[in-house]
C-alpha positions in Angstrom: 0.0 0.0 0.0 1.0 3.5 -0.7 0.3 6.6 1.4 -2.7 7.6 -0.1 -4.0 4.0 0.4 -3.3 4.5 4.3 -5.0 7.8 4.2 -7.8 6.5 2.3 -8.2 3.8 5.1 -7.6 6.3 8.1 -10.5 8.3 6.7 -12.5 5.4 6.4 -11.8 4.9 10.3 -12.3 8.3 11.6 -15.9 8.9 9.5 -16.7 5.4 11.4 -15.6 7.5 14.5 -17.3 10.4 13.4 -20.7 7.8 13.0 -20.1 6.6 16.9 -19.6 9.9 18.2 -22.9 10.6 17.1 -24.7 7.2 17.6 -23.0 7.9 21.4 -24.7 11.7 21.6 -28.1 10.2 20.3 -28.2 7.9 23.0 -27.1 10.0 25.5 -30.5 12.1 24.5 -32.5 9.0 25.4 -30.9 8.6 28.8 -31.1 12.4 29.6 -34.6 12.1 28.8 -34.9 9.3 31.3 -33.0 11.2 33.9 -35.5 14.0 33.8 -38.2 11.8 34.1 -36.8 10.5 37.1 -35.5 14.0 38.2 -32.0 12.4 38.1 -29.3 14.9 37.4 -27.5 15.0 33.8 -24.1 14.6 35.2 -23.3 11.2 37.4 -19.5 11.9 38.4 -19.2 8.0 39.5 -20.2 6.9 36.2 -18.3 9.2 34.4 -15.0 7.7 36.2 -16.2 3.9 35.8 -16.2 4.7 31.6 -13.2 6.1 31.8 -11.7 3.3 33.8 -13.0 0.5 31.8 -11.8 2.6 28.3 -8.2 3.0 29.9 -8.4 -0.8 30.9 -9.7 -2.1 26.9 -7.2 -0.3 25.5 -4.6 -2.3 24.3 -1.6 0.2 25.1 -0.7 2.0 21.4 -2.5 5.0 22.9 -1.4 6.2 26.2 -3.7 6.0 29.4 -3.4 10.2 29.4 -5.0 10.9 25.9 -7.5 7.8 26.2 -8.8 9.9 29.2 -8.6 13.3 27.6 -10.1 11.9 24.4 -13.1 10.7 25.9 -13.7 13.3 28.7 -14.2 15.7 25.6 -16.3 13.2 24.2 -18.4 12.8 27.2 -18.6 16.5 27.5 -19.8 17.6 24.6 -22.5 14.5 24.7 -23.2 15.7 28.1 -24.1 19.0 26.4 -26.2 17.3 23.8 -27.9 16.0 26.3 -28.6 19.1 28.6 -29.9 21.1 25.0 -32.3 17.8 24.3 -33.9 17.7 28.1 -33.8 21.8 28.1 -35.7 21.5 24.7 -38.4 19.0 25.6 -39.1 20.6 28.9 -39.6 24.1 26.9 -42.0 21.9 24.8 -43.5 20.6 27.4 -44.3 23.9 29.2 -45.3 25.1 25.6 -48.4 23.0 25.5 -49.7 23.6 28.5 
């Protein structure tokens, strides 16, 4: 394989990425919904450390236990804030239609 062949395939992986970041996010809107339901706050510290743990443990070493955390704290923020703007957005709608 040549370069553009390996950039052709690390494309590839990081639109697949791309795809589970947002699979992850539209979850996340489904669980936020639940938690509002329940009156369970958005952000569950304990959880947040048990993902990370597990990630840093599944990793099979290429990536450092450092960025594995920073990666995915982004990731968990920023789906974290996806899922404040969905439960902000359906209780608007909810107060709308009263």
């Amino acid at each position: 394989m040549n370069i553009e062949d390996w950039r052709e395939e690390i494309d590839a992986v990081d639109s697949e990425i791309l795809k589970l970041i947002n699979k992850r996010a539209r979850l996340a809107v489904e669980v936020g919904a639940l938690k509002a339901k329940a009156g369970v706050p958005i952000y569950d510290k304990e959880r947040e450390q048990n993902v990370l743990d597990r990630l840093c443990e599944e990793s099979d070493g290429l990536i450092s236990e450092d960025a594995i955390v920073e990666i995915f704290k982004q990731i968990i923020q920023e789906t974290r804030n996806v899922e404040v703007r969905a439960v902000d957005s359906i209780q608007i709608t909810r107060r709308d239609i009263r």
